[in-house]
N, C-alpha and C positions, 0 to 999 in steps of 0.2 A: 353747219360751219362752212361746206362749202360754197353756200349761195352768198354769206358773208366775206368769203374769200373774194368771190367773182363779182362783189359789187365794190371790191377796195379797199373792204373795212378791214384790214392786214394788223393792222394796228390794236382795233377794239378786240379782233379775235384772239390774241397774245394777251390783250390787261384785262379782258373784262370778259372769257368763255362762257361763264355761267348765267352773265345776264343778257348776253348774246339768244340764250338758248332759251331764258325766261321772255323774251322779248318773240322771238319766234313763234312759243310757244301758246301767246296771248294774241298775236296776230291769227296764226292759223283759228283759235277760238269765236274770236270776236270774227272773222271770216265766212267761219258754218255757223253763225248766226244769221250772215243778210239774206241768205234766200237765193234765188237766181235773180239776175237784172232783168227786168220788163222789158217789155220790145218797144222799140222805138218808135210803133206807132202808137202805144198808148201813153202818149206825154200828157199830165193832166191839163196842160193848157195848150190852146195850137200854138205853133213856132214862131218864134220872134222875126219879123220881116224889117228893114230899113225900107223907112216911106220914100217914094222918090218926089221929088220936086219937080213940077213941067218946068 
């Protein structure tokens, strides 16, 4: 509740605590599902450059 406090939602945490808490609780989930991010040199494609014009 307090990270929903400090992002604003003062409002949602008063009408709606429980789905505040379900809603949390399915992020942190769905979160230890993705793994760690990959390093940024392994982008499967090289980086996008803007061609230049002579």
């Amino acid at each position: 509740m307090q990270a929903a406090t400090a992002a604003g939602l003062d409002k949602a945490v008063k009408a709606f605590p429980q789905d505040l808490i379900a809603a949390a609780a399915a992020a942190k989930a769905f979160r230890g599902g993705l793994g760690a991010p990959p390093a940024p040199s392994d982008e499967p494609w090289p980086p996008m450059r803007v061609a230049t014009i002579p």
